[in-house]
C-alpha positions as CSV (number, residue, x, y, z in Angstrom):
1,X,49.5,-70.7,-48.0
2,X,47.6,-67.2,-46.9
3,X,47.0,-66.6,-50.8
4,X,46.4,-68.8,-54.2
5,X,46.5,-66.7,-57.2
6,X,45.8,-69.2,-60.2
7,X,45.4,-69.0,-64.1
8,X,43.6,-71.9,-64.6
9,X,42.7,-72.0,-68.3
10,X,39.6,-74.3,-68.0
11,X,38.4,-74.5,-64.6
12,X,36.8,-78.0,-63.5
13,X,35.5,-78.5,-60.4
14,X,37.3,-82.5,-60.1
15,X,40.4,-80.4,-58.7
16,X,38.2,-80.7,-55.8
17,X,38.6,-84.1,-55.6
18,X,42.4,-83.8,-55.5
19,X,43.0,-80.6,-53.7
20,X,39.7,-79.6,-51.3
21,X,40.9,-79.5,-48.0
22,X,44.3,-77.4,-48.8
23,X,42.5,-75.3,-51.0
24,X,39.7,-74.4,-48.0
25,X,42.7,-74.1,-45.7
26,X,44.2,-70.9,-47.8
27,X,42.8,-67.7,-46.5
28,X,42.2,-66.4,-50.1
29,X,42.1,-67.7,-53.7
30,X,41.7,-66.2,-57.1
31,X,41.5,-68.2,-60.0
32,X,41.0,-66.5,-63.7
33,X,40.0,-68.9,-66.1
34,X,38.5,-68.9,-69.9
35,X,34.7,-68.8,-70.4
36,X,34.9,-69.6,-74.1
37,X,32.5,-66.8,-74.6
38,X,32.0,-64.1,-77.1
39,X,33.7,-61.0,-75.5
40,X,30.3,-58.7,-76.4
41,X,28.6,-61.3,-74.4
42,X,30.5,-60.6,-71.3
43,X,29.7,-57.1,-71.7
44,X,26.4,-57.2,-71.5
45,X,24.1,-57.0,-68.2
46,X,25.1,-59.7,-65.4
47,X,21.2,-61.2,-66.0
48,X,22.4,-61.8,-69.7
49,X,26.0,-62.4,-68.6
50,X,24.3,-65.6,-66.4
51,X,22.5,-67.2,-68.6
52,X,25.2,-67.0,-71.4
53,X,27.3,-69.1,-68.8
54,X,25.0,-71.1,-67.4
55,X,24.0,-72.5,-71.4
56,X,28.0,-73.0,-71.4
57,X,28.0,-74.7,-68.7
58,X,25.3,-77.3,-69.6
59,X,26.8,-78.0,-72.6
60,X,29.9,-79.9,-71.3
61,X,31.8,-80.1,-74.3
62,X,35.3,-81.9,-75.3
63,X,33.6,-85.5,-74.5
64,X,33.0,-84.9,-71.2
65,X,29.9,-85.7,-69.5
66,X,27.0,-83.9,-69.5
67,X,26.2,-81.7,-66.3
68,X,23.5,-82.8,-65.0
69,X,24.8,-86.7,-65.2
70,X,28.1,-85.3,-64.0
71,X,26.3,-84.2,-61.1
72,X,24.7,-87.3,-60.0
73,X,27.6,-89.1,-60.4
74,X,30.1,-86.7,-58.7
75,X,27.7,-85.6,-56.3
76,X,30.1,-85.1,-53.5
77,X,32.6,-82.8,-55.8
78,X,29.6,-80.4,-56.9
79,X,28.3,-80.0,-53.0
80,X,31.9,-78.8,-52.1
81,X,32.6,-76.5,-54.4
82,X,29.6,-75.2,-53.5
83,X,30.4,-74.9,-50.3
84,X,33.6,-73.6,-51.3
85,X,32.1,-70.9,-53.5
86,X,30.1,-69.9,-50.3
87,X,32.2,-69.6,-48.0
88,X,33.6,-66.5,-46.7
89,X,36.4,-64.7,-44.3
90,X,36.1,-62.9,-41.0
91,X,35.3,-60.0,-43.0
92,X,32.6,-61.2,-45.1
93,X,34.6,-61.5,-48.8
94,X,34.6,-64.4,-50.1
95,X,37.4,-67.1,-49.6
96,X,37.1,-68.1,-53.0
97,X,36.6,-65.7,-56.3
98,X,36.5,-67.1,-59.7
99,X,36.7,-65.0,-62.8
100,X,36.3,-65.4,-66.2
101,X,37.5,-63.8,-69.5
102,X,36.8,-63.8,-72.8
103,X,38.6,-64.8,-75.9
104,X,39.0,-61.8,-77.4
105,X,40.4,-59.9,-74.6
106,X,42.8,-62.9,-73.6
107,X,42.8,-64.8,-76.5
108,X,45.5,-67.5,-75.3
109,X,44.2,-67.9,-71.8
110,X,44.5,-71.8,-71.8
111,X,47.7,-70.9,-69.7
112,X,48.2,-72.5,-66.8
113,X,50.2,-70.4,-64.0
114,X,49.9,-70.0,-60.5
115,X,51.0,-67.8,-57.3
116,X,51.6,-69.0,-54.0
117,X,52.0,-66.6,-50.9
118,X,53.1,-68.5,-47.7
119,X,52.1,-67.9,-44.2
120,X,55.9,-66.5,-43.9
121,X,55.3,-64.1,-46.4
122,X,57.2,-65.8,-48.8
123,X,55.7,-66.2,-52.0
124,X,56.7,-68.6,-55.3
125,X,55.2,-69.0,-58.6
126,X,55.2,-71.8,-61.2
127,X,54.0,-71.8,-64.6
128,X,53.1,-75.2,-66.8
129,X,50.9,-77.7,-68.8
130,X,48.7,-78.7,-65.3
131,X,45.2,-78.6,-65.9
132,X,42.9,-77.5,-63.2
133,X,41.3,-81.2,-63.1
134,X,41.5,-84.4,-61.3
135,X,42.6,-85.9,-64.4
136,X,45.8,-83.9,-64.8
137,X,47.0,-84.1,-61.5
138,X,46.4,-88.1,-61.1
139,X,47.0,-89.4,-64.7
140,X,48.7,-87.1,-66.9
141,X,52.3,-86.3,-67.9
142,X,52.5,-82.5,-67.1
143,X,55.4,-80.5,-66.5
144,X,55.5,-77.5,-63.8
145,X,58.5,-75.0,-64.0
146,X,58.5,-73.2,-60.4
147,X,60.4,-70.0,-58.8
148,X,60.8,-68.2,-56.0
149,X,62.8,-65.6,-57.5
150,X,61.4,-62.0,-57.0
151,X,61.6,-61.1,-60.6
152,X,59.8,-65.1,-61.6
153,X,57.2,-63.9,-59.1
154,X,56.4,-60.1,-60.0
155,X,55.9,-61.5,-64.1
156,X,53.7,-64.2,-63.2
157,X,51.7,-61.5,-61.0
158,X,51.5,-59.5,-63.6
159,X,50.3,-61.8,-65.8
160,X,47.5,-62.8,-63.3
161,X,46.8,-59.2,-62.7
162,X,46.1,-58.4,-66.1
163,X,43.8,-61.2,-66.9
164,X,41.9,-60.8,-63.3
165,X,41.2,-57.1,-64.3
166,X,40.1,-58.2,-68.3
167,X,37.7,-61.2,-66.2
168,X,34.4,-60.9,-65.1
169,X,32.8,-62.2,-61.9
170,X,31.4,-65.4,-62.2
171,X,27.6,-64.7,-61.8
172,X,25.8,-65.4,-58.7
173,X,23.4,-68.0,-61.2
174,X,26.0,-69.8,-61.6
175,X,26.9,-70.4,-58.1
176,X,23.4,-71.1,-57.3
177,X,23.3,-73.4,-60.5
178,X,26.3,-75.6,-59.1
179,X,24.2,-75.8,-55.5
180,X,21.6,-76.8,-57.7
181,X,23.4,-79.7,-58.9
182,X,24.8,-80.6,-55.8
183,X,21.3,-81.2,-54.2
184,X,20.0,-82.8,-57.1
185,X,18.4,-86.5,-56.1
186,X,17.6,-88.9,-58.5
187,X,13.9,-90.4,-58.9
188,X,13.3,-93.6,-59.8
189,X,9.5,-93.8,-60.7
């Protein structure tokens, strides 16, 4: 693929774990997922914006691990997506860009849809119940409706237009909060 346009829902980094080395081989991906936040926090300055996320972020949430014992114990997955997160084209933009949006604005953005360009230029589209995690694509049930149709294609675009424009950037604390994690070493003392 040239280009990965994804509503992810929740992002989690274990689709690394599944998916790394075909995600790093696309030329560009986009993924638009929910931040859980309050939509007048996202409007505030990027400074405030951060650290809004960056609390979310260390509170896990829905029985998962925290972060920082996620992060020792899936060390590997946090220093690629960091990598991932850094790494740029030929022209400098980044190969990866991850937005957020809030629930006001998208209020049902648990939605999971995606859009696939190919290096022929052709492009398909699927829509379904996958979760962006290592979980849902090794040990779930989940169903994926897909099309190559132009019409199937233009709606889902749509749809992932209009949430990307509604997102916000994910902060630049946050990307340096997940290298953070990835170097984190453990002590024993």
């Amino acid at each position: 693929a040239t280009t990965y346009d994804r509503i992810a829902g929740y992002f989690r980094s274990s689709i690394f774990e599944v998916a790394a080395e075909e995600i790093a081989r696309i030329d560009r991906v986009r993924i638009v997922c929910n931040s859980d936040l309050d939509p007048d926090d996202l409007r505030t300055s990027q400074a405030v914006r951060a650290q809004l996320m960056r609390e979310r972020w260390w509170e896990g949430g829905r029985g998962e691990l925290p972060v920082e014992v996620e992060s020792l114990l899936h060390r590997a997955r946090y220093r690629r997506l960091a990598e991932m997160l850094a790494a740029r084209d030929a022209n400098g933009r980044p190969k990866i860009e991850i937005r957020v949006v809030d629930r006001q604005n998208a209020p049902l953005v648990h939605g999971k849809a995606g859009i696939i360009t190919r290096r022929d230029g052709g492009k398909s589209c699927f829509v379904g119940s996958v979760n962006e995690t290592l979980d849902a694509w090794s040990k779930h049930y989940e169903i994926v409706w897909e099309d190559s149709s132009d019409d199937g294609v233009a709606w889902t675009q749509a749809e992932f237009d209009f949430l990307w424009e509604k997102a916000v950037a994910l902060p630049d604390a946050i990307i340096a909060e997940v290298k953070r994690c990835a170097d984190r070493v453990e002590l024993a003392v």
